[in-house]
C-alpha positions in Angstrom: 25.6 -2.2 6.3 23.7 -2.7 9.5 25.5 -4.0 12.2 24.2 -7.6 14.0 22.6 -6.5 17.2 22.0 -2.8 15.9 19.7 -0.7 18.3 17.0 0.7 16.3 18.5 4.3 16.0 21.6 3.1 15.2 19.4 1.1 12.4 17.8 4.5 11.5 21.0 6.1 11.3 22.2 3.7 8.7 19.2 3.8 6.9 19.2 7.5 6.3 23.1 7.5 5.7 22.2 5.5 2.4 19.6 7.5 1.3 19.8 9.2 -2.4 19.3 13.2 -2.8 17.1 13.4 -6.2 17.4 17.0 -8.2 15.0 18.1 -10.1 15.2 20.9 -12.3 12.5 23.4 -12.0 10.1 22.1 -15.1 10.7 18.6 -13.5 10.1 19.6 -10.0 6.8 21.4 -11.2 5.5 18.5 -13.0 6.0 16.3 -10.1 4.4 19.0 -7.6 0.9 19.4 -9.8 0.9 15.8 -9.9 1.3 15.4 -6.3 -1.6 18.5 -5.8 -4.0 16.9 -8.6 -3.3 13.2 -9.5 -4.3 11.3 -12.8 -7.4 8.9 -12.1 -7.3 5.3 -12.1 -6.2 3.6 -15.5 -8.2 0.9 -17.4 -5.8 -1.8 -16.5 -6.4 -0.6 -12.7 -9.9 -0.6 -12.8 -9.9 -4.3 -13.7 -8.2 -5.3 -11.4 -9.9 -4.0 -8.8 -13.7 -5.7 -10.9 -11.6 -8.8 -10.5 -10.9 -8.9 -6.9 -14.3 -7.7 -5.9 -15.9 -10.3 -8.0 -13.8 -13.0 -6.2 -14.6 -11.2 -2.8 -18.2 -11.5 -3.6 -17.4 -15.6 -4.5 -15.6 -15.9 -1.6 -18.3 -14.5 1.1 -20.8 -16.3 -0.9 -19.5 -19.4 -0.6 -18.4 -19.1 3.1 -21.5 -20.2 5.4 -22.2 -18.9 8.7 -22.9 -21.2 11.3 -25.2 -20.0 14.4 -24.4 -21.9 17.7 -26.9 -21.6 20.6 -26.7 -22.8 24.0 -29.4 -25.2 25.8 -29.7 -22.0 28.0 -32.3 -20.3 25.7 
């Protein structure tokens, strides 16, 4: 646990003391390595949700007006 008042290399410390070491065995550590060098596209579900954010993106700046302020200095 990190200690009140904690510099933040004591914090780091802590943090990497309670770190987890992950083995693989070598068909799992391959798998993970060609998906790391080639990964899968997008998925449907993905893809939606990025339509449905870019439609309310486009609502959003649509709907936002721009107002122009000029000085008497013209």
């Amino acid at each position: 646990m990190i200690q009140p008042g904690a510099t933040d290399s004591e914090e780091y410390v802590e943090w990497l003391a309670q770190r987890e070491r992950i083995v693989l065995s070598d068909a799992d550590f391959e798998h993970v390595q060609k998906i790391l060098e080639k990964p899968p596209g997008p998925t449907p579900n993905l893809k939606e949700a990025v339509a449905r954010r870019n439609r309310r993106r486009r609502r959003s700046e649509a709907n936002q007006r721009v107002v122009e302020v000029r000085s008497g200095r013209d």
